[in-house]
C-alpha positions in Angstrom: 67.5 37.7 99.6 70.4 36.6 97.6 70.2 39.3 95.2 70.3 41.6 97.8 73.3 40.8 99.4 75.2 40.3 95.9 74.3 43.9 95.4 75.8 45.4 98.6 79.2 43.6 97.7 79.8 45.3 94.5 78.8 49.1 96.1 80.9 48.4 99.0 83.6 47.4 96.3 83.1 50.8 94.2 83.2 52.7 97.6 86.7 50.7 99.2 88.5 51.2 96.4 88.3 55.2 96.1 89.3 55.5 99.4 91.8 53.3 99.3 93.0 55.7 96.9 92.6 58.7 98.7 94.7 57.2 101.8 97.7 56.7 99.3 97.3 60.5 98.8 97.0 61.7 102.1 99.8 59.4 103.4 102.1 61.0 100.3 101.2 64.5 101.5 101.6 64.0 105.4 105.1 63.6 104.8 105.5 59.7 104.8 108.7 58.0 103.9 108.2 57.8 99.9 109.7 61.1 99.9 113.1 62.6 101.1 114.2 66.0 102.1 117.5 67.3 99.6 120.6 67.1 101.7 121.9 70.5 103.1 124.8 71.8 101.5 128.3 71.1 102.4 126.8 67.8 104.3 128.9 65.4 101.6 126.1 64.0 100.4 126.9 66.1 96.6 129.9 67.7 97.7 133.7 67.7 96.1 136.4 66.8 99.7 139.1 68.7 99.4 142.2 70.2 101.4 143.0 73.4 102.5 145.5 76.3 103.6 145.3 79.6 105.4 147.1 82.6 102.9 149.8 83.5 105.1 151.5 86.9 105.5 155.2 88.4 106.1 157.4 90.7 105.6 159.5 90.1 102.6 162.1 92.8 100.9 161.5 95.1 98.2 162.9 94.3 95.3 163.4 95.2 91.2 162.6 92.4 88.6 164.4 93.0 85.4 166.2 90.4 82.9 170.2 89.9 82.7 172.4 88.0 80.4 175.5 86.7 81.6 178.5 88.5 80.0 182.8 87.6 80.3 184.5 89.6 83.1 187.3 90.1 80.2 186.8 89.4 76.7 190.1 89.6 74.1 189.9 90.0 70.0 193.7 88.7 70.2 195.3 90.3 67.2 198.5 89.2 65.1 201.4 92.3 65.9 203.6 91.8 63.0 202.8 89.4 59.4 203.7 85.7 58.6 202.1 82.9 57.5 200.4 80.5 60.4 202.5 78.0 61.2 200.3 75.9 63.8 197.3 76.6 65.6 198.0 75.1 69.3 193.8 75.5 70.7 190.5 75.2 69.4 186.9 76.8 70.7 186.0 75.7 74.2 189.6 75.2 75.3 190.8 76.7 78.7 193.9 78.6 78.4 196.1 80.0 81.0 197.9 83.8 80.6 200.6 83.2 78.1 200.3 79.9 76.3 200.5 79.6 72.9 197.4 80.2 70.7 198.6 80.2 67.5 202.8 79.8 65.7 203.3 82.0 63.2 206.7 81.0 60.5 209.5 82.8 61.9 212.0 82.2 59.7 212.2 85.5 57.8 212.0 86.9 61.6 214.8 85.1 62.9 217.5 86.5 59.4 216.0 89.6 60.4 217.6 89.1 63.8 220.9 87.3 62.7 221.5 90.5 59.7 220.8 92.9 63.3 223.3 90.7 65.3 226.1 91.2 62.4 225.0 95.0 62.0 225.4 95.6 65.8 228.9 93.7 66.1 230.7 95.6 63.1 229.4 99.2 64.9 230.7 97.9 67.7 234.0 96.9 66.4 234.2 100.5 64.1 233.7 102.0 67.9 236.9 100.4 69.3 238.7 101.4 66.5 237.7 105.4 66.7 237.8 105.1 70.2 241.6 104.0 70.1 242.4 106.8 67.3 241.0 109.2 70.1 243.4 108.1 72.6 246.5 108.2 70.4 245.2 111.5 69.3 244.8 112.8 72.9 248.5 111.6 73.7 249.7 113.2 70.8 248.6 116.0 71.3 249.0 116.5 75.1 253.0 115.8 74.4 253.1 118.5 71.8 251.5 121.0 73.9 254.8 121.0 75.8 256.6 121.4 72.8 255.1 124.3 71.1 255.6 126.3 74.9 259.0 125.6 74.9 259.4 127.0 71.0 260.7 123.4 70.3 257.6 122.4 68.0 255.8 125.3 65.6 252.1 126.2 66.7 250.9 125.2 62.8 252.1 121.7 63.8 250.7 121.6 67.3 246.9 123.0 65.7 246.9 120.2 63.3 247.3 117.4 66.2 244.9 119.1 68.0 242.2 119.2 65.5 242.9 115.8 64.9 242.1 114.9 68.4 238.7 116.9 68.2 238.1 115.0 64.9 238.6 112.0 66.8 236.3 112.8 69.3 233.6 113.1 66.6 234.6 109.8 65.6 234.1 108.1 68.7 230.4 109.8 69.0 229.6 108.8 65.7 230.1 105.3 66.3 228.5 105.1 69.3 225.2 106.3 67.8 226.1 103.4 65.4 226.1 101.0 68.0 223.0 102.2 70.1 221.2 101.9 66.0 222.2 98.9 65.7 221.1 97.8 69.2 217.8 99.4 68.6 217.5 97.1 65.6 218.2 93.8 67.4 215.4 94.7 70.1 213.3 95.2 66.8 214.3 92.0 65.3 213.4 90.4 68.7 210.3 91.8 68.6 209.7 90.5 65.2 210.7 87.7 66.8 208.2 87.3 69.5 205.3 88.3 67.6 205.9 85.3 65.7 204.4 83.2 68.5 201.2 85.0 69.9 199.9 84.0 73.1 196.9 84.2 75.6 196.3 87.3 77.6 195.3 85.7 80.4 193.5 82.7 82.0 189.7 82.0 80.1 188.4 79.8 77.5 189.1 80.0 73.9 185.5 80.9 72.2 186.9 81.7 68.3 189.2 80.6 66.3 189.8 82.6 63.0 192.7 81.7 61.2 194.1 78.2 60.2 197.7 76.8 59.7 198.5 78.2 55.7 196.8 81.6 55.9 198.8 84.7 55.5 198.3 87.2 58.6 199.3 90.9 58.9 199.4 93.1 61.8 196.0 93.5 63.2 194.3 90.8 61.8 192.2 88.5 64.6 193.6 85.2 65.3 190.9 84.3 68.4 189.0 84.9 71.1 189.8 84.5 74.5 186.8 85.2 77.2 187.5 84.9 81.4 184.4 83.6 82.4 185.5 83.2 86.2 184.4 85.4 87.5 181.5 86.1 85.3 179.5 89.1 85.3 175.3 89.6 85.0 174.6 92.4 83.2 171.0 94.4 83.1 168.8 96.6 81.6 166.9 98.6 84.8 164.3 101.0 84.3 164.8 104.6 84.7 162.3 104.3 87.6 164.7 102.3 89.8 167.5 104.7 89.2 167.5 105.9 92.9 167.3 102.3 94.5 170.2 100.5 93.0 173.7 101.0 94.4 177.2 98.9 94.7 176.7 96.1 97.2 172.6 95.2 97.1 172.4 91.3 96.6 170.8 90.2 92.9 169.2 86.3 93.1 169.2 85.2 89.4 167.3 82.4 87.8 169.0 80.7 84.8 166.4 79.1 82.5 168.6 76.8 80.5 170.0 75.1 83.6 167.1 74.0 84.8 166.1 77.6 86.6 169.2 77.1 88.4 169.8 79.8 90.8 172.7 82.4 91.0 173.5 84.8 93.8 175.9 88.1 93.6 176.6 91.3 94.7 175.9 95.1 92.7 179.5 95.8 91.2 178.9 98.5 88.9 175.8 101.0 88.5 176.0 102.8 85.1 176.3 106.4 85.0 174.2 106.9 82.3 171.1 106.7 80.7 170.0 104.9 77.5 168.3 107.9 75.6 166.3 105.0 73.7 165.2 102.4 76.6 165.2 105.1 79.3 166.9 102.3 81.2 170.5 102.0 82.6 173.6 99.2 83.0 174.1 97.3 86.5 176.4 94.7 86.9 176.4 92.0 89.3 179.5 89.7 89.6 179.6 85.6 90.6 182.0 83.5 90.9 181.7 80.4 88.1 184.6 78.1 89.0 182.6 75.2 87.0 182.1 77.2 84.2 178.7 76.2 84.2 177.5 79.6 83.0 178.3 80.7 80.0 178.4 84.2 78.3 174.9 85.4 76.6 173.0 83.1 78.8 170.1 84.8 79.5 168.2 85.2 83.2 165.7 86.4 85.0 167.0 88.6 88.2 165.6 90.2 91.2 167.6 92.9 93.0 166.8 93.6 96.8 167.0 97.2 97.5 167.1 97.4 101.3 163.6 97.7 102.6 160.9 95.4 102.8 156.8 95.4 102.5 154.1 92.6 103.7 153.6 89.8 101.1 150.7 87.3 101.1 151.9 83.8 100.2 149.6 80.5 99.4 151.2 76.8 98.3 151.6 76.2 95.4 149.6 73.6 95.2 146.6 76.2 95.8 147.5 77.7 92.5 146.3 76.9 89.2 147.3 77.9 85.8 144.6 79.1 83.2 146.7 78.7 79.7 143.8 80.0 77.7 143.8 83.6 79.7 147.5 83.3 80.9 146.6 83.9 84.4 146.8 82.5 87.9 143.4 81.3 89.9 142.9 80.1 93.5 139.9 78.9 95.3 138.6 80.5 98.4 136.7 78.5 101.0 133.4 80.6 102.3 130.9 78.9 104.2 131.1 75.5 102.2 131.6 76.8 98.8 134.2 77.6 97.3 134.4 81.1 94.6 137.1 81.5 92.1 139.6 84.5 92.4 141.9 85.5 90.0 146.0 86.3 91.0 148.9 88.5 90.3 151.3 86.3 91.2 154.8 88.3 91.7 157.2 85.5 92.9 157.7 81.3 93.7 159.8 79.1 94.9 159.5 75.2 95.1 156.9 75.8 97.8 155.2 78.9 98.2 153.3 81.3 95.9 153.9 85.2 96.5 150.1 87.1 95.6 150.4 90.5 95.3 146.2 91.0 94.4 143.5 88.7 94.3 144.1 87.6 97.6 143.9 88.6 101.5 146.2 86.9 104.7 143.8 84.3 106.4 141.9 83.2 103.6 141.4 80.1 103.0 142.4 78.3 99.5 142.1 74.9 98.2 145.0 73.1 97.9 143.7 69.6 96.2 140.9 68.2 93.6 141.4 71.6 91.6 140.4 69.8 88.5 137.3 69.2 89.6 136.6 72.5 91.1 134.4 75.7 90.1 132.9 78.9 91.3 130.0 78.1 93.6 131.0 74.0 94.0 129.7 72.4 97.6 132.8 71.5 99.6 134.1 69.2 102.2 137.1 70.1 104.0 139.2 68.1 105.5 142.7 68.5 107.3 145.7 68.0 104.8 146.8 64.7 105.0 144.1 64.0 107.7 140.1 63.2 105.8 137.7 63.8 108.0 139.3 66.3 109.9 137.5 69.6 110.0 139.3 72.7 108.6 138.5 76.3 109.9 136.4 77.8 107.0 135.5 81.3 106.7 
């Protein structure tokens, strides 16, 4: 009997343990709790939490991009008139001068014996003209008293002829002289001249920008001394294509952005539209003029300007913020939220400021961009979205 229990034990064993087995299986299958479902996407469970914006449109003005470099309303070569050897230099580059101070002394001692000799010259002619002048007069009396003579037979007419040419001569005399004396006048006003040209001045308010000569040197007439530039006002100067030839006129407003002061913006009005053509470029001259009382822009700066020309078109605009640079392809991207996910687009990006974006392509009004965790962000990546400056607030997605 005891054998035959021992032996049904063990084939209960071998039966229990198979489908003990088996159970394990079928609980597996039926869906048990050792296995989870994936989580849906966009539930947070893998997704990247980010902030968003809606692309916004408006009307914004038509306008013409082209570059500029800043250029002196009046610029000067001042030239020595006459010759002498420099004597002083009164300014050096970057000094403000005002219309008529000194910019450089030339020696003006051989110009001022020139003047004394012309001051002598003009005082003898004058001197010569008294005396003619006073030889006239006795002639004229002479020859008046005689006239009465030779009537009355008293004086013979061979006598009275001789006084009167000599009062004719006289005459001549007196005329001669004269043109002595305006000769010699003419030469003091040439000596003076001399004179002034010795000292050789600013020709009118600016900044000193060259200086070429230095106190020793021998100058003649027409050699440079310096430069003088009036940078106030100062005058942007571009290169517009042949295209825009019909849309620029006097009076449109330019916005300029100067690089090398820190994008600092400058704002004028059209002052002069060229007439003419470039036959090389195909492009023409405008002018805009601003007024630079600090002298903070200087000529040859170079900018970047943008001229309104009257109408205006729709403009998409994003934050910046929603933008992100790709150096390697030297392009703009943004992400677009759709349905949880976000998908790459790439942007023409025509204008900025400190805080919006201007698309031109790439990008529709109402969509909806990404405006944080771009780093971490790529075509087809599960999304959360949350209100800016609000997690866990839902954003409208499209």
């Amino acid at each position: 009997m005891t054998d035959i229990l021992g032996t049904l034990r063990s084939s209960l064993s071998a039966v229990a343990i198979p489908l003990c087995v088996f159970a394990a299986l079928a609980s597996a299958c039926g869906g048990g709790p050792a296995v989870q479902a994936p989580a849906s996407a966009g539930s947070g469970t893998n997704s990247i939490a980010i902030t968003t914006a809606v692309a916004a449109a408006r009307e914004v003005p038509l306008v013409v991009d082209v570059p500029g470099s800043f250029v002196p309303d009046e610029s000067s070569d001042v030239a020595a008139e006459g010759s002498g050897r420099v004597a002083a230099t009164l300014v050096d580059i970057g000094d403000r001068v005002a219309r008529g101070a000194v910019l450089v002394q030339l020696d003006s001692r051989d110009a001022r014996l020139r003047l004394d000799q012309s001051n002598a010259a003009h005082q003898q002619a004058q001197a010569a003209l008294n005396q003619a002048r006073e030889r006239h007069r006795l002639a004229q009396t002479t020859a008046a008293r005689y006239d009465g003579l030779v009537k009355s037979g008293d004086v013979s007419r061979a006598v009275y002829d001789q006084l009167v040419s000599e009062r004719d001569t006289s005459a001549q005399a007196v005329m001669t002289a004269e043109a002595v004396v305006l000769d010699a006048k003419s030469r003091i006003a040439l000596a003076e001249k001399a004179l002034a040209d010795t000292t050789i001045h600013a020709p009118f308010d600016g900044h000193v920008t060259d200086r070429a000569v230095a106190v020793g040197e021998f100058v003649g007439p027409g050699t440079r001394i310096s430069t003088v530039m009036r940078l106030d006002p100062i005058k942007l100067r571009m290169q517009v294509p042949e295209v825009a030839a019909a849309k620029i006129r006097r009076g449109q407003t330019v916005f300029a952005n100067v690089e090398a002061l820190g994008n600092a913006s400058v704002t004028a009005p059209v002052t002069a539209v060229s007439a003419a053509l470039d036959p090389a470029t195909r492009a023409f001259i405008v002018e805009a003029t601003a007024p630079n009382r600090d002298a903070r822009l200087r000529a040859q700066m170079f900018a970047t300007a943008r001229i309104e020309i009257g109408a205006s078109e729709a403009g998409v605009f994003i934050p910046r913020a929603a933008v992100l640079s790709d150096p390697n392809t030297n392009s703009f991207q943004a992400f677009v939220v759709e349905q949880g996910v976000v998908r790459l687009r790439v942007l023409q990006v025509v204008g900025e400021d400190q805080q919006q974006v201007r698309v031109r392509s790439g990008l529709e009004a109402g969509a909806v961009v990404a405006t944080s965790a771009l780093d971490q962000l790529f075509d087809g990546a599960v999304v959360s979205v949350t209100a800016a400056g609000r997690p866990g607030a839902p954003s409208a997605s499209r």
